[in-house]
N, C-alpha and C positions, 0 to 999 in steps of 0.2 A: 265074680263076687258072690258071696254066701250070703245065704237067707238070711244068717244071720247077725249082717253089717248093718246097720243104722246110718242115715246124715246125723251129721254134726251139727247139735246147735249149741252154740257158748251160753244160750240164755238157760239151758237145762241143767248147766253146769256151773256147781259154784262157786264165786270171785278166790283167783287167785290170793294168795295171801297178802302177796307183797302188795296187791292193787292195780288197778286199769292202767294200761301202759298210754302215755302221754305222747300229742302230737310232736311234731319237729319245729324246731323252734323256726320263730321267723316266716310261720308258712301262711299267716294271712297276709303279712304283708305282701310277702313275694305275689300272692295272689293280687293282691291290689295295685301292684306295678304292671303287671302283666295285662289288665283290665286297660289301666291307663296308655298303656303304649297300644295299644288296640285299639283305642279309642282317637289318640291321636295320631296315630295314620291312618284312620279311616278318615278323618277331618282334611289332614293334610291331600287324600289321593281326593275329594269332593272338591277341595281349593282349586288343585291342579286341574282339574275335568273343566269348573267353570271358569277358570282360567283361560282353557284353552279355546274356549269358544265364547270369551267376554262377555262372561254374563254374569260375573263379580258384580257386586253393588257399587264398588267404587270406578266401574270403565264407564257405568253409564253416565251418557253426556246431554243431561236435560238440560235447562234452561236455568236449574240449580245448581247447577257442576262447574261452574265457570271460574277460573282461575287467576289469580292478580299479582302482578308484579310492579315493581318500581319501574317507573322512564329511565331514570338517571341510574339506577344498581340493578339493572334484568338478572341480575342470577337472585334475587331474593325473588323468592315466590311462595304467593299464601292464598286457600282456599275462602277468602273470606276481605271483603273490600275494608281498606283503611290507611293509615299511614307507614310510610318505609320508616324502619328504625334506625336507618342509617343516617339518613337528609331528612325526613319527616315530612319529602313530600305522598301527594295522594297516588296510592296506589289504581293500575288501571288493568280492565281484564285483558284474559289474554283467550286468542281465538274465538272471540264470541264476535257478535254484530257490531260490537261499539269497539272493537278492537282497533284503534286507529294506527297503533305502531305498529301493527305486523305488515302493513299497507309494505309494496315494494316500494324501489325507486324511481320508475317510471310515474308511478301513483302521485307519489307526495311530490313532485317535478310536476305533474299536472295540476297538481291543486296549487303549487305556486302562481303556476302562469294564469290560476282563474284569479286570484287576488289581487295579482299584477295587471292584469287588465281592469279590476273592479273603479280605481279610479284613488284616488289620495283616501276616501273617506272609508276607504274597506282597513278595517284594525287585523293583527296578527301577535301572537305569543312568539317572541325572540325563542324562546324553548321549543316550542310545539308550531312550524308554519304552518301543520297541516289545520290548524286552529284559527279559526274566520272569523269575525265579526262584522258586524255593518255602525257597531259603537264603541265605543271606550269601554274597558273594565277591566274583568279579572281572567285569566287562565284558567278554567273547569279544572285543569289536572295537576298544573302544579304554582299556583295560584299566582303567577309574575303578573305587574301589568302589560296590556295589548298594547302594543305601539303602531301607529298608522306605516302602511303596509310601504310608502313613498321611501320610507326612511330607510329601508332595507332595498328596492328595485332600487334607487334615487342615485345609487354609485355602480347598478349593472353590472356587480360581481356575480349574486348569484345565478344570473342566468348563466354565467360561463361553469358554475359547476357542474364535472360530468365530461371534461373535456377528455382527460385520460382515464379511467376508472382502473382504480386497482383490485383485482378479484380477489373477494374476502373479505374488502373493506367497505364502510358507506359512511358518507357523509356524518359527520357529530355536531351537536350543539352543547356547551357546554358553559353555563350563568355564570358573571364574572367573579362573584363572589368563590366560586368554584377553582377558577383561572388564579384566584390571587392564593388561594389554598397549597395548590399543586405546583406551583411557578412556572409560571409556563411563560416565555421570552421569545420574542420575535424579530424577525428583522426581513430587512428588504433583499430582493433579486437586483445587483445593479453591474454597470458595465464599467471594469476598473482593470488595470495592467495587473497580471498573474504576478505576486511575488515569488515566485517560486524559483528553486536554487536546483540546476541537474549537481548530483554530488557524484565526482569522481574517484576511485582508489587509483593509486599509481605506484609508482618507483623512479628514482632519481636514476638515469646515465646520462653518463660527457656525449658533449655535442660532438656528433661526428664529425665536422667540420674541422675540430679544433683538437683532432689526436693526430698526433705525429712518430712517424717510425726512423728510427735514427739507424742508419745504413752506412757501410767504409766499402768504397767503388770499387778497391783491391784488393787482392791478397794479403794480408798481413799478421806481425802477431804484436797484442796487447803487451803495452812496454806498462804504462800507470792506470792504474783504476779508481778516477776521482770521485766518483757518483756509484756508491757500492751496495744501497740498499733501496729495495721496492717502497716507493709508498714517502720518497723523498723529495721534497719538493724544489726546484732548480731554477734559478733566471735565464730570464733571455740571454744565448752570449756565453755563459759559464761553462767550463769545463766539466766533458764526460768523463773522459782517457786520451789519452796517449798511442798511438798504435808506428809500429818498425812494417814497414814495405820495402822490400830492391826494387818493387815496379815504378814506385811513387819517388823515391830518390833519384834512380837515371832520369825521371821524366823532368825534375828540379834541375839535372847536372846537365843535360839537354838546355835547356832555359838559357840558363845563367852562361849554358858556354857561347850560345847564340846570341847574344848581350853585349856581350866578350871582344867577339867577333867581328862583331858590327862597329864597334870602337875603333879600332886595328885597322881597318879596313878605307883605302886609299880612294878606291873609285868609285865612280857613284854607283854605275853599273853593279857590282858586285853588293853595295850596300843594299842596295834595292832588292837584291836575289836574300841577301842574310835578315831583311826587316820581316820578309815574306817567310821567312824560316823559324824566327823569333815568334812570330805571329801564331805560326801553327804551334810552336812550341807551347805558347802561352796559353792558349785555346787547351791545348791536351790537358795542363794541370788543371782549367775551371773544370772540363769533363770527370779530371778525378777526385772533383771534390774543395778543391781550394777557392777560397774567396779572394777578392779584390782585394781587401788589406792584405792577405798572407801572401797574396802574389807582389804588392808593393813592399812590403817588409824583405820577400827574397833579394828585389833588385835592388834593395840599400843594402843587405848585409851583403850582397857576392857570396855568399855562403851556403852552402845548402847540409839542410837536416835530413837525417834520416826516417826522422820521427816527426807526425803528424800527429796535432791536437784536434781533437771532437770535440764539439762546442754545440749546450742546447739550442733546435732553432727557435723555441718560445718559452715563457714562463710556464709554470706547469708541474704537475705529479706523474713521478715514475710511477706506472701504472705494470710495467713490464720490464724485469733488465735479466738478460740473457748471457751474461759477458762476464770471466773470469780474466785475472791477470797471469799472462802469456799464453791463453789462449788465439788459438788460430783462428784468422777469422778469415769470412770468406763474401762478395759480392751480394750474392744470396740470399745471407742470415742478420733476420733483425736483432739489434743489438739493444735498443734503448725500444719503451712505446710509454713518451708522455702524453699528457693530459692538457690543454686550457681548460680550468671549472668556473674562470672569471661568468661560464655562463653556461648552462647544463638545461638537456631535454628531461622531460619527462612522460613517461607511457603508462598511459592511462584505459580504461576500460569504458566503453557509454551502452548501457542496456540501450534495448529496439525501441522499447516504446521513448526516449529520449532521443533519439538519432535525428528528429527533424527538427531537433533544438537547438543540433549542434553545427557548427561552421566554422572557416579556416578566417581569420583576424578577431575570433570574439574572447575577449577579455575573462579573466581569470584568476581567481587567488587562493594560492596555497598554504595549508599549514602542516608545519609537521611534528610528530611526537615530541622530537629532540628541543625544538625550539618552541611551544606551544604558543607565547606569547607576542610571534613573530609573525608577521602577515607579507606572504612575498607575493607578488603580482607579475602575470608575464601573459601569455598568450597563446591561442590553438594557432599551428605551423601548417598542420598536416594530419589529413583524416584521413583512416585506409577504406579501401574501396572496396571490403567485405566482412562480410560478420561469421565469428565462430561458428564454427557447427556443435562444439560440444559448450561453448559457456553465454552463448545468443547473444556475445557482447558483438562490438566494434572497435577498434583500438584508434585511440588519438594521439599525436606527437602534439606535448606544449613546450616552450621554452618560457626560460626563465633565468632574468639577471644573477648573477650571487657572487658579487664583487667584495661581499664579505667572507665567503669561501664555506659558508654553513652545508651547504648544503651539499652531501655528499654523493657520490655514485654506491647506490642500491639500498637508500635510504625509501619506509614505504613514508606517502604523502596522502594528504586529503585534499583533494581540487574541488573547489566551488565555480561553478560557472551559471553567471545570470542569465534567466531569457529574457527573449524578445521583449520591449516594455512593447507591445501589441496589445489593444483594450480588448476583453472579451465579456460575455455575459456567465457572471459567476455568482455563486451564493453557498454562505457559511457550510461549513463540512458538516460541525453539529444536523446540518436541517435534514440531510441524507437518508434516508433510510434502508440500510442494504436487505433485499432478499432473498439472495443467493441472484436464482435468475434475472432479477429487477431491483431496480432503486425506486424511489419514491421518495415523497414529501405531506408535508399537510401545508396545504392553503389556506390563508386567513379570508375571510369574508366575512366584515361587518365586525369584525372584532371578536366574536363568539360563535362564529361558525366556521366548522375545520372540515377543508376535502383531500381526501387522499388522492395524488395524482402522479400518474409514472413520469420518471423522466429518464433524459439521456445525456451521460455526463461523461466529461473529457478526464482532461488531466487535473491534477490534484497538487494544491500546496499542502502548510502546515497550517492555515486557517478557510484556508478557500477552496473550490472544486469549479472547474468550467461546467456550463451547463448549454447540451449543444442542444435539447431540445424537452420540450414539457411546461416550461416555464418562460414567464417576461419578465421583461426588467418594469421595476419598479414594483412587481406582485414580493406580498406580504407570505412569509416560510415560518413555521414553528420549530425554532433551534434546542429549547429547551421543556421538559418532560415530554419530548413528542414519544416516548414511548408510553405513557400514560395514555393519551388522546389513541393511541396505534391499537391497545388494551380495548379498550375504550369501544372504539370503532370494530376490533373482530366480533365484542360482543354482540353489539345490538345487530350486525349483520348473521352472526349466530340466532336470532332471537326472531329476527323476523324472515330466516326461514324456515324454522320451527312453525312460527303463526302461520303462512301461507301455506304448510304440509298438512295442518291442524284444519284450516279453511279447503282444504280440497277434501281432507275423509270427513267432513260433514257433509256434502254437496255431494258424495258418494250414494246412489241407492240405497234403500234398506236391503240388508242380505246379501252386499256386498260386501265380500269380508276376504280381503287376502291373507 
């Protein structure tokens, strides 16, 4: 640089023409956003610090800090004592010294049994038991009158609550005015015959009993074919066909000449040898199929046929016909397969957990699609002696009359079979409560006090459920909003172990701090 370079100073120099070139727009603002956000994460990362080590103004827990909820609505909660805006009754704290509800169950169970012992003249809040008097008045908390303490021991329910305890649930009380609100409907545990129906699926087939295969003893070939289509129905007696045999002919020309024979015939001796010949003769035609009239019919006419009539042996549906005209027929080959449907089985299916319902003489009634308004009644014949491996049924043969002929082979059915009228100890389905792994109930005590109690339950109708254990006869069940009362009860067992968590990290050193 030369000696004779100067600094630059704009003040030595004079204003441009045009004028002093102007800020950027927007640039205090931006300036005062940028302040701001500086300002408030500095705020926010101070929150966070005494945050992390509770020392916020609002964790401390003096003796000012106490917090109030409703008895009857615990999810309202307000830093400051007075009424719920729900019920309008008095709000009570929570976690402090006077905190009477966060008390467990063993707690408020002992403060019963000091009441119950105090004698008739010790008073109690139906709402609040944990609420004592030695007078008559009012409730501190939600201002009901005390009722002398006799009138609630005096019937020895509540000492029984607590028998089953359902985890997650605790006992409720709930003012009738409340009960008439929400409807709540009860009813008794009692001991009555299960109406309960096992319901079978099935399908109609012909009694085996009453099929028949229509069979020609000889050789022969089909001269008429009276009976020419499947699925026709035939009498006793009536003509099949007609059928030509030479074996069946000689064995008639045989007969009839030994007949003959015996007529003609001078001595006795010899008569006796030709009756004995007749004899076997006759004998061979029953072998091949002739009856007693056809065989008396031959010895009137002296004639014999070539041709042999087939005749149904029962009333019945061709179920099967095998047989054309001048066909050969042979020993062997069935030619006819009727039916009797005057009375038809039916195969049915009985799930596992019904199987000890079911037995051979127990009564029965079926309906079916075709005939819906038609009720037929018949009987279990025959249970089989294992159960499917892929459909975990059991199969049952029933019969059944059907002398009106309705009822068809491979028709499906629906079987109602009643059980045992055996009395058991049962109560309303409504009153159930399923929970996955457990059932339950609520218990009535005293008309306004509900306990949740497990139970163990059988089989099930369409109003009723057996109940094999948890419950007695004659105890009071809530059928109706027991899911309200259910509500009800998670809360306040929510609530009070909140308070008891709240009452151990007081009771904690100072400077214990997890």
């Amino acid at each position: 640089m030369s000696s004779n370079d100067e600094h630059y100073d704009p003040a030595q120099h004079e204003p441009l023409p045009e004028g002093e070139e102007s800020a950027p727009p927007f640039m205090k603002t931006m300036a005062t956003v940028r302040w701001a956000l500086l300002i408030g994460l500095s705020l926010f990362a101070l929150i966070m610090v005494l945050n992390y080590f509770d020392l916020t103004p609002w964790q401390a827990r003096g003796e000012g800090s106490t917090q109030y909820h409703c008895p009857m609505h615990p999810t309202y909660v307000s830093n400051q004592p007075g009424d719920c805006p729900i019920c309008g009754m008095t709000l009570v704290p929570i976690g402090g010294k006077a905190d009477t509800e966060a008390m467990t169950d063993s707690v408020q169970m002992d403060k019963m049994n000091e009441y119950e012992k105090a004698g008739p003249k010790v008073y109690t809040c139906p709402m609040h038991p944990e609420v004592i008097s030695d007078k008559p008045g009012k409730c501190p908390k939600c201002g009901m009158d005390l009722v002398p303490s006799e009138e609630i021991s005096s019937e020895g329910q509540m000492g029984d609550m607590g028998k089953a305890p359902v985890p997650g649930l605790v006992p409720v009380t709930i003012e009738p005015e409340r009960l008439q609100l929400i409807g709540v409907r009860t009813a008794k545990v009692e001991r009555r015959s299960p109406d309960g129906k096992i319901n079978i699926v099935g399908f109609v087939a012909p009694d085996e009993t009453r099929i028949g295969n229509v069979h020609f003893r000889v050789t022969g070939w089909v001269s008429d074919l009276f009976v020419d289509k499947t699925g026709q129905f035939v009498k006793a007696g009536q003509p099949l066909m007609s059928i030509y045999s030479q074996e069946l002919y000689q064995a008639k020309q045989d007969y009839v000449a030994s007949i003959n024979a015996n007529t003609n015939l001078d001595s006795s001796s010899n008569k006796s040898v030709n009756s004995q010949i007749a004899g076997g003769a006759r004998e061979r035609l029953k072998l091949l199929g002739l009856t007693e009239a056809d065989i008396t019919d031959l010895e009137k006419s002296d004639l014999s046929s070539p041709q042999m009539t087939i005749r149904s042996p029962f009333s019945g549906y061709v179920l099967e016909k095998s047989v054309l005209p001048g066909q050969l027929v042979s020993p062997d080959q069935n030619l006819f397969t009727i039916a009797d449907l005057s009375r038809v089985w039916v195969w049915g299916d009985v799930y596992e957990q019904d199987i000890q319902d079911i037995h051979v003489g127990q009564n029965a009634k079926m309906r079916s699609a075709s005939y819906p308004a038609d009720a037929f009644e018949g009987k279990i014949e025959f249970i089989f002696p294992s159960v499917s491996e892929k459909t975990r049924t059991m199969r049952v043969r029933l019969s059944f009359p059907n002398a009106s002929l309705k009822l068809l082979p491979g028709m499906y059915v629906e079987v109602e079979v009643q059980r045992d009228a055996e009395e058991v100890l049962v109560a309303p389905v409504e009153a159930i409560l399923d929970g996955g792994d457990r059932q339950y109930a609520f218990v009535v005590h005293s008309k306004i006090h509900f306990e949740p109690r497990l139970v163990t339950v059988g089989k099930s109708s369409d109003d009723w459920i057996e109940i094999l254990g948890g419950l007695e006869e004659d105890e009071e069940v809530v059928t109706s909003a027991n899911f309200l009362i259910d509500s009800e009860s998670r809360l306040k067992s929510a609530i009070s172990g909140m308070g008891s968590a709240m009452d151990k990290k007081d009771q904690m050193p100072a400077g214990h701090i997890h």
